[in-house]
C-alpha positions in Angstrom: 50.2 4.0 33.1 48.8 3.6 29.7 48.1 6.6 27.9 44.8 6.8 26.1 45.2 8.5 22.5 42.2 10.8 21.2 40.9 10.0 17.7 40.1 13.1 15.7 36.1 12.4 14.7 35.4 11.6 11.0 32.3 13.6 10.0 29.7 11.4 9.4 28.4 10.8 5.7 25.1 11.8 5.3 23.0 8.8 3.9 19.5 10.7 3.6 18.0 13.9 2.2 15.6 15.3 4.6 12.3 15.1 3.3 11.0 18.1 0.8 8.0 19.7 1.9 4.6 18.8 0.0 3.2 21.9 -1.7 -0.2 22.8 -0.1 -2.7 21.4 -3.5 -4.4 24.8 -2.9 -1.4 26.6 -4.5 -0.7 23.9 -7.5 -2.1 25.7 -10.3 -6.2 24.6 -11.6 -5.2 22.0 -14.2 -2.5 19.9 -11.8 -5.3 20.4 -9.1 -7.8 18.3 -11.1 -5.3 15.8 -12.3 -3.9 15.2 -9.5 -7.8 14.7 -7.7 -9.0 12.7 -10.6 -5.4 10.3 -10.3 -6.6 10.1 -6.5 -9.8 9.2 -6.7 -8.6 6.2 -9.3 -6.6 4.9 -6.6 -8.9 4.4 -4.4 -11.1 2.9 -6.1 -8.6 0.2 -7.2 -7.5 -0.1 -3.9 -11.1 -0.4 -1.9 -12.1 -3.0 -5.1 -10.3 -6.1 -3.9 -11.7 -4.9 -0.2 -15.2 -5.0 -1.8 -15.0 -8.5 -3.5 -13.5 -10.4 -1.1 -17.1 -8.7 1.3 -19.0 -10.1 -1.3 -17.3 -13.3 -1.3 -18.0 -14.0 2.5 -21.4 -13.0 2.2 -22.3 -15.3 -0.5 -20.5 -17.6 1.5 -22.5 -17.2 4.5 -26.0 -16.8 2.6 -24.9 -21.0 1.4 
């Protein structure tokens, strides 16, 4: 009868840091507070631009 031969387990390696918690903006001090709304607020307007032109587009297409 064969015998079967236990392995000792290897701890695994781990591969990822678990995620840091995001400080509440509330307790950032004043001046990182309106830096970091001011950097916001320029992101989304570059991001909803495209979003806008490409509206525009279609309707000046549709108005042809």
């Amino acid at each position: 009868m064969p015998r079967f031969m236990t392995r000792a387990r290897l701890a695994q390696a781990t591969l990822f840091h678990p995620p840091q918690p995001c400080p509440a903006l509330q307790k950032l001090p004043p001046e990182t507070q309106e830096e970091t709304i001011r950097l916001l607020a320029v992101l989304l307007r570059v991001h909803v631009r495209p979003m806008v032109a490409a509206t525009n587009d279609a309707r000046e297409a549709r108005n042809q």
